[in-house]
C-alpha positions in Angstrom: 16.0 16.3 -11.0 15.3 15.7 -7.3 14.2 18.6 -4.8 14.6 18.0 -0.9 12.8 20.7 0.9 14.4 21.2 4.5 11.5 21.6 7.0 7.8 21.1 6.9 6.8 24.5 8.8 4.2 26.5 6.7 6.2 27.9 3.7 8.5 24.5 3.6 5.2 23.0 3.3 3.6 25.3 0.6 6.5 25.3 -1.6 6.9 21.2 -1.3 2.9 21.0 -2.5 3.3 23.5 -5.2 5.9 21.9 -6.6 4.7 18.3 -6.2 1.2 19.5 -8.0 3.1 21.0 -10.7 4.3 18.9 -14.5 8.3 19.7 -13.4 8.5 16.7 -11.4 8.3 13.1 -11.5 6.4 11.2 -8.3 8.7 10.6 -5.7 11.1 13.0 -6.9 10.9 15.1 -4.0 11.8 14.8 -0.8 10.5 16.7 2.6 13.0 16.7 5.8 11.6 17.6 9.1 12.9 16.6 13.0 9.0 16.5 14.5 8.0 12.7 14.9 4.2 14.0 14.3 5.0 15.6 11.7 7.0 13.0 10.0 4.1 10.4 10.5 1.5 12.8 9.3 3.3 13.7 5.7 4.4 9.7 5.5 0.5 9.3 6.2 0.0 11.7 3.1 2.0 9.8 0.5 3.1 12.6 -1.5 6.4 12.8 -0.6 9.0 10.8 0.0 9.6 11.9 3.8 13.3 11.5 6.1 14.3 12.5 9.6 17.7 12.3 9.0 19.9 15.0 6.7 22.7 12.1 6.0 19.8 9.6 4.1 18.1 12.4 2.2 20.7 15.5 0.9 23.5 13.5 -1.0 20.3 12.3 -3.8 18.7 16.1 -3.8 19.9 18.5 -6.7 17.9 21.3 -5.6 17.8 22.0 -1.8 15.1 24.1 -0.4 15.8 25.7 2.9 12.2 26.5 4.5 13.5 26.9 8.6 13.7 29.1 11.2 16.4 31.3 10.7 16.9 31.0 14.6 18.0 27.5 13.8 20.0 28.3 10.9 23.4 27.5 12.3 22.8 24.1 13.2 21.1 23.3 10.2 24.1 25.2 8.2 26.6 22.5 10.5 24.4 19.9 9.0 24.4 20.5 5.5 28.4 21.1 5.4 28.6 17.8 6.4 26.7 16.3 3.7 26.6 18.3 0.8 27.8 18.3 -2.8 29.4 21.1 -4.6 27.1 20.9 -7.3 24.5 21.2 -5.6 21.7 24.6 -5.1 20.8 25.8 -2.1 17.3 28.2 -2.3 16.8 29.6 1.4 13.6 31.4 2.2 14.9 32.4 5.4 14.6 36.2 6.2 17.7 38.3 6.8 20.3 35.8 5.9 22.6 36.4 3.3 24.0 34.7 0.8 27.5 35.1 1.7 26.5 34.2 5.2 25.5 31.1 3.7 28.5 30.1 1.4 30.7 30.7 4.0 28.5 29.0 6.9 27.8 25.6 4.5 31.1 26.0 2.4 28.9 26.1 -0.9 28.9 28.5 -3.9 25.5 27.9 -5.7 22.6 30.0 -3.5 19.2 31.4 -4.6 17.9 33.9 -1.6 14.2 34.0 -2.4 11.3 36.0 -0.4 8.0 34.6 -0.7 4.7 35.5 1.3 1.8 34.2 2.9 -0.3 33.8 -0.1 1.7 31.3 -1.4 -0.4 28.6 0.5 -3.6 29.5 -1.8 -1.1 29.2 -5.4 -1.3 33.8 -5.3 2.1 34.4 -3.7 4.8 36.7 -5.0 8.0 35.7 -4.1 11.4 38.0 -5.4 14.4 36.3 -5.2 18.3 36.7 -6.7 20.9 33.7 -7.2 24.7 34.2 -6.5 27.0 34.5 -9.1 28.0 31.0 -9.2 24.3 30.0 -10.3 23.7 29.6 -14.0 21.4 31.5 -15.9 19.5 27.9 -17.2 19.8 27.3 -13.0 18.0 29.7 -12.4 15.4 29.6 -14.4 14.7 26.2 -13.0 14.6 27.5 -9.5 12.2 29.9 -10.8 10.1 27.8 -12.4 9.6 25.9 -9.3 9.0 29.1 -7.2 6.2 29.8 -9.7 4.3 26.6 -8.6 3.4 29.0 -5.8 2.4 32.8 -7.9 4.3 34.3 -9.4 7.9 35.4 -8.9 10.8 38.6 -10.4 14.3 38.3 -10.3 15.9 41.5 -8.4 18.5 43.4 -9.8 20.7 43.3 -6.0 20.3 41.4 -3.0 19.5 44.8 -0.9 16.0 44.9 -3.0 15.6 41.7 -1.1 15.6 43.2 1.9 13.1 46.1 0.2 11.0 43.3 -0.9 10.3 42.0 2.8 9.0 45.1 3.6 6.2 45.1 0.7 5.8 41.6 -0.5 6.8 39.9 1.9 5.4 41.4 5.1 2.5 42.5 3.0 -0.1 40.4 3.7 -0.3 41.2 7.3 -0.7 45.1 5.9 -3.8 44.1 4.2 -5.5 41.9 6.7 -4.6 44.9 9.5 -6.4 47.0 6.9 -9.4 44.4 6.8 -9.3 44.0 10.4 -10.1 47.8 10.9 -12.8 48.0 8.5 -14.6 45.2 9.8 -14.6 46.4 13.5 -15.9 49.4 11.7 -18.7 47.2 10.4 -19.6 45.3 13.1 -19.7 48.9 15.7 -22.3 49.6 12.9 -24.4 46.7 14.3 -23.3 44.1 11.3 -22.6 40.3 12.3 -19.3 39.6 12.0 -20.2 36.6 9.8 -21.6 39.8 7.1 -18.8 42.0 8.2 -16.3 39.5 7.0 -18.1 38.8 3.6 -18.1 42.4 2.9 -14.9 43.4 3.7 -13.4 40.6 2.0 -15.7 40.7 -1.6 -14.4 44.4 -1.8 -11.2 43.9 -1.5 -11.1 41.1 -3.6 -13.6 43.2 -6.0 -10.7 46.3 -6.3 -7.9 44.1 -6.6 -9.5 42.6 -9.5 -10.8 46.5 -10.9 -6.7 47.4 -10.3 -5.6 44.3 -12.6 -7.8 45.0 -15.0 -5.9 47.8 -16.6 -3.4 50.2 -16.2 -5.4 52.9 -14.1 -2.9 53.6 -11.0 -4.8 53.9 -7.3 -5.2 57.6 -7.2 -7.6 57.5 -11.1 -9.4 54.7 -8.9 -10.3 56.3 -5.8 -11.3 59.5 -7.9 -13.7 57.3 -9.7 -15.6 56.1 -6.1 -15.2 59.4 -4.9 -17.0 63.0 -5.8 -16.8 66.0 -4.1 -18.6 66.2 -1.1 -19.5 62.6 -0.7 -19.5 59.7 1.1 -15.7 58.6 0.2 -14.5 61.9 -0.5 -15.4 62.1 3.5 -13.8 59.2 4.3 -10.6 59.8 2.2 -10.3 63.1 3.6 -10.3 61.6 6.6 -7.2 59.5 6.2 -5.2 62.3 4.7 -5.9 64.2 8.0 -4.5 61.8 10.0 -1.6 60.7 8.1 -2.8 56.9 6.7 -0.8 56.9 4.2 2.9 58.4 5.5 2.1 55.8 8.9 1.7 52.6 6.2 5.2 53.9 4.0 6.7 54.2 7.9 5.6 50.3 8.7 6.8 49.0 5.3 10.0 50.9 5.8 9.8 49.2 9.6 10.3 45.9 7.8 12.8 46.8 5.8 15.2 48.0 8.4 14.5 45.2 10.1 15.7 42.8 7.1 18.7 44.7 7.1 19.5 44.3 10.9 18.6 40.4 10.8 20.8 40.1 7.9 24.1 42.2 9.8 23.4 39.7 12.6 23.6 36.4 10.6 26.6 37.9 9.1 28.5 38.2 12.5 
């Protein structure tokens, strides 16, 4: 099995070391495509991968094609790859918004996995949901997810809407959380902490209740009413959130996402 991952941005780049520190493949069995000269001389500088600057030399040998770009420059790398492609091969975009019929018809293919991963990928905790087109075997798809899963962990979705849905908490959610963090340690340092102490605690207590939430089955609401008691310190502070409408303002954002998976994915489609 050979994997070509198209484009060494960030997630192109995450995915491609996942995979090549994982037992599924052999060394030099994957291949990383990216038009930056830098680049190019920086990953060849590496030695992990075997590295090309040209689609024609590299997509004919891959089995598995990993579409980590832009989805700005989607139609000219589409152009590309109906040049050069197989019709066995699978096709596993990362790209937000664009469909999987956008992409059969735009590369005049019939095997596509949409996947959406996040950030936290790059540190081997990402959650990435994905869904394969009808034309992907089951066995196929178990392959693609065992090489998502180099990277966290992964589900299968049901319908490529939840996709969409998906963006808007997976997906997005990272930047939820670190807004969240960001708050709390402006809070911290307006108290007079360094930032350098700020940061530490902020970060060990989320880290701390995100390990306290795994550990069981207890959902959010038994949690907070264990740190919190009537007329303390919490209890003041969640109080405080209720008043002002935290929680309906972070379902509007993650909703915000959403719609705007949809829209991108009505405009690749035109």
């Amino acid at each position: 099995m050979k994997i070509l991952v198209i484009g060494a941005g960030n997630m192109g780049l995450t995915y491609a070391h996942g995979m090549a520190q994982s037992d599924l493949l052999k060394e030099k069995d994957l291949m990383i495509l990216d038009n930056s000269a830098e680049k190019i001389a920086e990953l060849r500088a590496e030695g992990t991968f075997d590295v090309y600057e040209k689609l024609e030399d590299c997509l004919p040998k891959a089995d598995i094609v990993f579409i980590a770009v832009k989805p700005y420059h989607s139609d000219e790398v589409f152009e590309a790859i109906k040049a050069h492609k197989r019709p066995d091969q699978i096709f596993v975009s990362i790209m937000a918004g664009v469909t999987i019929k956008t992409m059969q018809e735009a590369m005049d293919i019939k095997k596509v996995v949409r996947a959406m991963p996040n950030l936290a990928a790059q540190v081997g905790h990402g959650f990435t949901s994905f869904i394969g087109s009808k034309e992907v075997s089951r066995l196929e798809l178990l392959t693609v997810e065992k090489l998502i899963d180099t990277t966290g962990r992964s589900i299968k979705l049901a319908n490529e809407m939840e996709i969409d849905k998906s963006t808007g908490i997976s997906g997005s959610g990272p930047a939820y959380v670190f807004y969240f963090m960001e708050s709390m340690m402006e809070a911290a340092t307006k108290m007079g902490f360094c930032e350098k102490d700020a940061r530490l605690m902020v970060a060990q207590t989320f880290q701390g209740a995100v390990e306290l939430f795994n550990s069981s089955d207890i959902n959010p609401t038994a949690w907070m009413d264990r740190v919190a008691s009537k007329g303390g310190t919490t209890r003041a502070a969640l109080d405080s959130m209720e008043e002002n409408n935290v929680k309906e303002l972070i379902k509007d954002a993650a909703y915000a996402a959403f719609d705007r998976a949809v829209q991108l994915g009505k405009e690749s489609n035109k």
